[in-house]
C-alpha positions as CSV (number, residue, x, y, z in Angstrom):
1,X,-20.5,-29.4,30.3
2,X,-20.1,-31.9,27.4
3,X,-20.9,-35.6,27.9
4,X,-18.7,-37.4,25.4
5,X,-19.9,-40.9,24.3
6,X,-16.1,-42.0,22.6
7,X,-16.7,-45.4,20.4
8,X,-12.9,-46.5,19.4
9,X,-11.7,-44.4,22.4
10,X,-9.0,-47.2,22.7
11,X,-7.6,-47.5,19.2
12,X,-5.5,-45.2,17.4
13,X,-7.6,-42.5,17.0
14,X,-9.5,-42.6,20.0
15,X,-5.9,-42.5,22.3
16,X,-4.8,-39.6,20.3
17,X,-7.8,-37.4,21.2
18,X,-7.6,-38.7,24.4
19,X,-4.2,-37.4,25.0
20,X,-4.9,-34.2,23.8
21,X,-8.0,-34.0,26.6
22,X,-5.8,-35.1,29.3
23,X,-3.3,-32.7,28.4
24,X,-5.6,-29.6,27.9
25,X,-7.4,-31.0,31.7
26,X,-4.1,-30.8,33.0
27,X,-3.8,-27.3,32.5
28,X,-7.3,-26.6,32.9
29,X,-8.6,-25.1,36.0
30,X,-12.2,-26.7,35.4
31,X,-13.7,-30.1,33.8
32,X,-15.3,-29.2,30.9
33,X,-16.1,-32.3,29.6
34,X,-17.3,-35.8,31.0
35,X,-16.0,-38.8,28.7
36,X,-17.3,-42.1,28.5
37,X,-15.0,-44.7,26.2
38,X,-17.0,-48.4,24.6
39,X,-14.5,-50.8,25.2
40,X,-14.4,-54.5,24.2
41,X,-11.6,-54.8,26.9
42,X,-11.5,-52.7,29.2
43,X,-8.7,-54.9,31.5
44,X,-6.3,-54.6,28.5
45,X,-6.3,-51.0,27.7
46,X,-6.0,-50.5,31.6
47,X,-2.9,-52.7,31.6
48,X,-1.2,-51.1,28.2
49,X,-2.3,-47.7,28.9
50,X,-2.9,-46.7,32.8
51,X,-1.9,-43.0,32.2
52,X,-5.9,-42.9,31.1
53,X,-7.3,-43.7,34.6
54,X,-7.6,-42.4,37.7
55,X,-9.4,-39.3,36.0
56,X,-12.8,-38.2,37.4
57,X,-13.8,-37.0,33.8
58,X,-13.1,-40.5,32.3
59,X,-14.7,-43.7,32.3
60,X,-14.3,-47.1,30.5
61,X,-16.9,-48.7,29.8
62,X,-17.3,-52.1,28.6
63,X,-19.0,-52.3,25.5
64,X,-19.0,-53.2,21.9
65,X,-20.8,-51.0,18.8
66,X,-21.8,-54.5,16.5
67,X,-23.9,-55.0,20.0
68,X,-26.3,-52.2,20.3
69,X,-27.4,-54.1,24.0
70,X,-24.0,-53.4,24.6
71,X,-24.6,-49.8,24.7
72,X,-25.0,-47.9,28.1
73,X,-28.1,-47.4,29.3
74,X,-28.0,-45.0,32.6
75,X,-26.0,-42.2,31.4
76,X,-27.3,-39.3,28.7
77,X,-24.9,-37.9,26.5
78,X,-24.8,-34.2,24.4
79,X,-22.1,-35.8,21.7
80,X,-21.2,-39.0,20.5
81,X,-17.6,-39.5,18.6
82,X,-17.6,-42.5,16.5
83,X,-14.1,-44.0,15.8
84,X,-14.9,-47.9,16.2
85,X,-13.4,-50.2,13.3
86,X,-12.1,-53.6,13.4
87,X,-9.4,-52.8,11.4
88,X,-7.7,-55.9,13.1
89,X,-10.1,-58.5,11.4
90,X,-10.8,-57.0,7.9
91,X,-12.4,-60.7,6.7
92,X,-13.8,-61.2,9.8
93,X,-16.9,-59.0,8.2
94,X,-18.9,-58.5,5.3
95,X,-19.0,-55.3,3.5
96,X,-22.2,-54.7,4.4
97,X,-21.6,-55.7,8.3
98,X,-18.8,-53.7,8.2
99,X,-21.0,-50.5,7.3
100,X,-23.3,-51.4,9.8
């Protein structure tokens, strides 16, 4: 069983691979994969996109990647898919923070 740790999982990128999951679970006999989303708002994504809960292989968690604390703590994961930005606020970072 993969355990997914999904940075981004509610931006562009991170809905798109979503979708695909929920549509290959849907014809799936079997969960084959346990996904955990970071999100900085969990409430909004719930209320723009509620086809993404309900799922027993999905969780949102609320989290942010510039806050390592952030992070959770209680769960062990065998991948990690990285597709944070904050594309929305380009000047709200440095170069450098950005990277980091």
């Amino acid at each position: 069983m993969i355990k997914l740790l999904l940075t981004g999982g509610t931006g562009f990128l991170g809905r798109s691979f979503l979708r695909m999951i929920l549509k290959e679970q849907a014809s799936s006999k079997y969960i084959w994969i346990n996904i955990t989303v970071m999100s900085r708002s969990p409430e909004n994504f719930r209320n723009k996109y509620p086809e993404f809960y309900g799922h027993s292989w999905l969780k949102i968690f609320k989290g942010d990647v510039m806050h390592p604390s952030s992070f959770p703590k209680s769960s062990q994961f065998t991948h990690l898919m990285h597709a944070a930005t904050d594309s929305a606020s380009r000047d709200k970072y440095t170069d450098l923070e950005r990277h980091d």
